[in-house]
C-alpha positions in Angstrom: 132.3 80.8 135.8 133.9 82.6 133.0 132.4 82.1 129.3 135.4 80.5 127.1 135.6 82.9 124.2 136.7 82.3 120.7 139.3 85.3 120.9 140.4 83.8 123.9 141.0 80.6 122.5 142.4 81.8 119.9 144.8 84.4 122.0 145.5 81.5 124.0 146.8 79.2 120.7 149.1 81.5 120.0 150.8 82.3 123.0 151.4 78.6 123.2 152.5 78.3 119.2 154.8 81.4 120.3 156.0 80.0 123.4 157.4 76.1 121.6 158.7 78.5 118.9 160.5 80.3 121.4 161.6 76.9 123.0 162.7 75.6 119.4 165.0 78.0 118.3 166.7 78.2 121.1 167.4 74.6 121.4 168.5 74.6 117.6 170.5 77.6 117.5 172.3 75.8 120.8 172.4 72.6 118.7 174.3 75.2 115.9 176.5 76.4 118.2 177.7 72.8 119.2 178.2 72.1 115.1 179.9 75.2 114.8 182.9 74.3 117.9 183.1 71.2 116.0 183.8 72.7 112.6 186.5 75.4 111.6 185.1 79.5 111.6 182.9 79.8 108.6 182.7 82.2 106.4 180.2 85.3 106.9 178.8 84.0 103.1 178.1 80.7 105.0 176.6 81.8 107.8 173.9 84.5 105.5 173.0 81.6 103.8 172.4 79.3 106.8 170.2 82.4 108.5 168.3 82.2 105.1 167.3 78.9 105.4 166.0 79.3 108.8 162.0 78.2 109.3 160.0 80.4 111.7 156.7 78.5 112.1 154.9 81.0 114.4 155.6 83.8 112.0 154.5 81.5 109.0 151.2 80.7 111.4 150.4 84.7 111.5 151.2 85.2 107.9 148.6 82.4 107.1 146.7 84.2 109.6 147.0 87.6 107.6 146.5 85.9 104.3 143.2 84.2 105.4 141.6 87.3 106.8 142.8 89.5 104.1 140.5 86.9 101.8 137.5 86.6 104.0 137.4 90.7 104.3 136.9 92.3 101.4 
């Protein structure tokens, strides 16, 4: 039997917080879409600020990520 690592665990967390990121953006930029048929064209100023506002969770998990191991490593 193989040993279960803690970089394997950890490798494994983040394909999976990568993968439902994956899933979630593109079920909300489909749910966009469907507002945007509903509405009239926007205008390009609407549309930067609505990509502005736009949460990323697995990139905000890595930049934790960074943040913590910047502070534990001197």
């Amino acid at each position: 039997m193989k040993k279960i690592t803690t970089r394997t665990v950890l490798f494994s967390l983040l394909l999976m917080a990568s993968a439902a990121s994956y899933i979630f953006l593109n079920i909300a930029s489909w749910k966009q879409d469907q507002a945007r048929l509903e509405k009239e064209t926007p205008l390009e100023e609407d549309l930067e600020a609505e990509q502005n506002k736009l949460f990323l969770p697995d990139v905000q998990v890595l930049k934790k990520l960074v943040e913590t191991g910047r502070k534990l490593v001197p």
